[in-house]
C-alpha positions as CSV (number, residue, x, y, z in Angstrom):
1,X,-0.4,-9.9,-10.9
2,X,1.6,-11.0,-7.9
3,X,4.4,-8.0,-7.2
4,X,2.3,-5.5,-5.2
5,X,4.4,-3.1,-3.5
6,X,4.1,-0.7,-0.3
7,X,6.7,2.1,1.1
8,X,8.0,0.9,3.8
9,X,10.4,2.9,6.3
10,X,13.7,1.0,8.0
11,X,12.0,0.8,11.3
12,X,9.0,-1.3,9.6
13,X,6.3,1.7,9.7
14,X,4.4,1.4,6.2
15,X,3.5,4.7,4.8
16,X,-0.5,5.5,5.1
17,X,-3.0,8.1,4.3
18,X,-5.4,9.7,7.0
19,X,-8.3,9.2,5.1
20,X,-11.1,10.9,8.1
21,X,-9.3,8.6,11.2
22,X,-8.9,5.5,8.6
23,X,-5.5,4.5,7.4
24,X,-5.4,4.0,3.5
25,X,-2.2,2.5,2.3
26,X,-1.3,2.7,-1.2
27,X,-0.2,0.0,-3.2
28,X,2.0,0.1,-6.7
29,X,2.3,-2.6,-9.0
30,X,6.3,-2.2,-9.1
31,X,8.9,-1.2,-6.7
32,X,9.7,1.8,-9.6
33,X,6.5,2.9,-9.7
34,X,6.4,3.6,-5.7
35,X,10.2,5.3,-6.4
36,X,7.9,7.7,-9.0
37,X,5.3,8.5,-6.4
38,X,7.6,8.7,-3.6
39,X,9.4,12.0,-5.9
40,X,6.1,13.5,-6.0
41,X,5.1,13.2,-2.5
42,X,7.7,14.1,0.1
43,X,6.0,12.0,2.8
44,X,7.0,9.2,1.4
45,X,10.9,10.4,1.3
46,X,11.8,7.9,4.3
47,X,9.7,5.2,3.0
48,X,11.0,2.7,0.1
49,X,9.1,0.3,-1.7
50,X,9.1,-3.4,-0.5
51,X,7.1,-6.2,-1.8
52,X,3.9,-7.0,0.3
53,X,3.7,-10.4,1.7
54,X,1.0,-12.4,3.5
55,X,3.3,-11.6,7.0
56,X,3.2,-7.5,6.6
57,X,-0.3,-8.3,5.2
58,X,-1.2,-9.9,7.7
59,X,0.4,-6.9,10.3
60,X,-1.4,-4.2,8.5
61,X,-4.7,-5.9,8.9
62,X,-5.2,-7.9,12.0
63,X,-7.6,-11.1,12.2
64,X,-10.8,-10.1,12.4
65,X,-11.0,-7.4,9.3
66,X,-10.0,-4.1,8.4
67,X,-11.9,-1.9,10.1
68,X,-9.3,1.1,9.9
69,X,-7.3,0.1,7.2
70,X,-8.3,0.6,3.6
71,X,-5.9,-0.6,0.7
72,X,-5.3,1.5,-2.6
73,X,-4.5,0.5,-5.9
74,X,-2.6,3.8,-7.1
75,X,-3.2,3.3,-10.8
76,X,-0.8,6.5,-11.7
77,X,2.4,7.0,-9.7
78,X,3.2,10.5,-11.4
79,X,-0.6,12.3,-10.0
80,X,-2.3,12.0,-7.1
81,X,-2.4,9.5,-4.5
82,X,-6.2,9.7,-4.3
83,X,-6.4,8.5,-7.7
84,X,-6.2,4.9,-7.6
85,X,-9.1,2.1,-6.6
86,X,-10.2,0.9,-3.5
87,X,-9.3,-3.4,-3.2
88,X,-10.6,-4.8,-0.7
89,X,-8.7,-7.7,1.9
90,X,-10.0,-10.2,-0.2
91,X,-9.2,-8.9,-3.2
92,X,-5.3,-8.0,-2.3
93,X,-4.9,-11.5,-1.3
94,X,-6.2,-12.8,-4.3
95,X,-4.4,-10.2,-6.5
96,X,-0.9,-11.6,-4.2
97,X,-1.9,-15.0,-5.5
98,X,-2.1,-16.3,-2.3
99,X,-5.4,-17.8,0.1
């Protein structure tokens, strides 16, 4: 897999769960499945999918780790947002196909 997707809003603000004060960004696995969620969760209606990168990657979690930023696999874009899997830094990088 290398198409991982965010929403994203025009001003560059990516769309993020509070999860208890930590951020938790979900990720699709197409741009249509983030349209799909985005119908069922009206947060999202200013947000539209773009792919991630290693630079917004790299934005959302800053050198040094991800201390407040947790990155979710949402494996169903038609139920909730909390059902997904938690990847870590390492892992989205790999899953980008990129170091």
């Amino acid at each position: 897999m290398s198409d991982i997707y965010v929403m994203q809003r025009a001003n560059g603000d990516v769309f993020a769960l509070d999860d208890h004060g930590r951020f938790r960004v979900p990720l699709f696995n197409s741009s249509s499945d983030a349209f799909l969620a985005r119908l069922r969760n009206f947060g999202m209606l200013l947000f539209k999918p773009v792919q991630l990168d290693a630079g917004l990657r790299k934005r959302l979690v800053p050198l040094g780790g991800a201390a407040e930023v947790d990155f979710w696999l949402v494996s169903d874009p038609l139920s909730n947002l909390n059902r997904g899997r938690l990847v870590q830094p390492a892992q989205l990088a790999s899953l980008m196909g990129s170091n």
